[in-house]
Every structure is written in C-alpha cells, then in structure tokens.
C-alpha positions as CSV (number, residue, x, y, z in Angstrom):
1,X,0.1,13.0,4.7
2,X,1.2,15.5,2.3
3,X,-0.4,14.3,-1.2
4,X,-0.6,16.3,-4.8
5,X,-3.0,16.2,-7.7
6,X,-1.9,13.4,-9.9
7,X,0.0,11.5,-7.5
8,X,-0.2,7.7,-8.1
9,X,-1.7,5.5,-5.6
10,X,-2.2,1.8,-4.6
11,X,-5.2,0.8,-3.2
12,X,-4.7,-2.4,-1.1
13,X,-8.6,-4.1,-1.1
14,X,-9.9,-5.6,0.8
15,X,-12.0,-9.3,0.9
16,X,-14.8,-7.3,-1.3
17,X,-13.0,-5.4,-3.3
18,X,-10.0,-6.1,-5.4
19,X,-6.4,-3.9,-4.9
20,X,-5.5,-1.7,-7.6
21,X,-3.2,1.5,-9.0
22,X,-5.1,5.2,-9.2
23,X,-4.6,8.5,-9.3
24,X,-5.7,11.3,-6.8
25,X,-7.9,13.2,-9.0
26,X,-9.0,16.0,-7.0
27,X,-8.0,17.6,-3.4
28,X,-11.0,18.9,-1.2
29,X,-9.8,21.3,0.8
30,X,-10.6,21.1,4.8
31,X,-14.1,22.6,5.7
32,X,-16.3,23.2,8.5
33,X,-17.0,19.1,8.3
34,X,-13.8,17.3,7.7
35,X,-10.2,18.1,7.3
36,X,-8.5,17.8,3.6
37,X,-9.3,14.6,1.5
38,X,-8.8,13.4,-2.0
39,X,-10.8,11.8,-4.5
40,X,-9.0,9.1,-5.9
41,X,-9.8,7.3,-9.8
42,X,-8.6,3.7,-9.6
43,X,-6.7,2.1,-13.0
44,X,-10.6,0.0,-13.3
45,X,-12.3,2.5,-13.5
46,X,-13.8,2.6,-9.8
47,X,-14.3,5.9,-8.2
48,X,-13.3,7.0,-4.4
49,X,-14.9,10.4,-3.6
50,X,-13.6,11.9,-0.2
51,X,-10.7,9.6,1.1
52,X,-9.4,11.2,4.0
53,X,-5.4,11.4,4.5
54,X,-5.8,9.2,7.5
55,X,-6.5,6.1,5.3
56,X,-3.1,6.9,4.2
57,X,-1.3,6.5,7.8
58,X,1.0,3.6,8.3
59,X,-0.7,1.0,9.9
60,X,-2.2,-2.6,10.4
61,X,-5.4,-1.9,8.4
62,X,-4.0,0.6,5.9
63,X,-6.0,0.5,3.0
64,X,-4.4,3.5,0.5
65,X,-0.8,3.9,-0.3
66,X,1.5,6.3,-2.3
67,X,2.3,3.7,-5.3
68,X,6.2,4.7,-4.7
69,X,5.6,3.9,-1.1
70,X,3.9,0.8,-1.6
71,X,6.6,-0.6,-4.3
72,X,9.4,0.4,-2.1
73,X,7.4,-1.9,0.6
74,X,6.3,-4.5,-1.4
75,X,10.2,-5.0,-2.4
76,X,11.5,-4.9,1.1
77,X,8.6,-7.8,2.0
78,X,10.2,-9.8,-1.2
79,X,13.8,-9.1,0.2
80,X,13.2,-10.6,3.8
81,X,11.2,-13.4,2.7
82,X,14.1,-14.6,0.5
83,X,16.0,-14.1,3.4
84,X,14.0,-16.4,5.3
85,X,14.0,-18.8,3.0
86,X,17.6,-18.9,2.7
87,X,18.2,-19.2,6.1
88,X,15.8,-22.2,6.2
89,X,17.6,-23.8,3.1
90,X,20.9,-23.3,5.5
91,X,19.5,-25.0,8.3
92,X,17.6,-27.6,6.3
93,X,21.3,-28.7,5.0
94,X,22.9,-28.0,8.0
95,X,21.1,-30.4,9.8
96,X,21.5,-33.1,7.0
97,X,25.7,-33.2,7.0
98,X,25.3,-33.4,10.8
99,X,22.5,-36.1,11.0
C-alpha cells in the first residue's frame, strides 16, 4: 500500500481498544529490519509508532484503513443491508396476500 504523509486513516479496534480517525504522521523508510511503515496519530490522541503497510491489506482481520477507503466501504455495507431488508419486507408481504 502506497500511503503519504497526512493521509487520513480509520483505525477499526478491536475488543480493547476503541476505532477511531488519524493521521499518518510520519513515514519510516524500509531498513535493514523491516520494510516501510508509518506512524499514525489517532483523532484521541493515542499514538501508533511503526504500523507496517501490511496492516493496511484487505482482509478478514484488517485493522487500519485509508478513511476514503473505509467510508466508501462502510457505505456499500449500508447499501446491501437496505437491500436485504427490502427484499425481506417483499417476502414478508408476499407471503401475507398469498396466505
């Protein structure tokens, strides 16, 4: 993952912590130790030194999104789940006219 100083972020949390907004606040380049990683300032005020770009990847346990990313997301999840509901409404009064 391609991130830039600055770039908004979503933290997603976890059962001990709570989700919240940040900001990558500093970019470590790779070294003899670990490839690139960020250091990321949450909206609260907590601190994440050294997130590596792979707690970024798509996936199950994904714990750190692009904010853009995660809205975009977090819309299409809102989108199918009205969807779904609507569908079940149809069914729901579908089976009352023919019961």
């Amino acid at each position: 993952m391609n991130l830039t100083l600055g770039e908004r972020i979503y933290y997603t949390g976890d059962r001990a912590n709570a989700e919240d907004a940040g900001t990558i606040v500093a970019i470590r380049p790779p070294n003899r130790w670990g490839p690139e990683c960020y250091d990321v300032d949450l909206d609260d005020g907590r601190h994440f030194p050294a997130v590596y770009g792979l707690s970024f990847d798509p996936g199950s346990g994904r714990r750190f999104w692009p904010l853009d990313e995660w809205q975009a997301h977090q819309a299409k999840r809102a989108e199918e789940g009205l969807a779904s509901m609507l569908r079940a409404i149809a069914r729901s009064k579908a089976a009352q006219i023919s019961g």
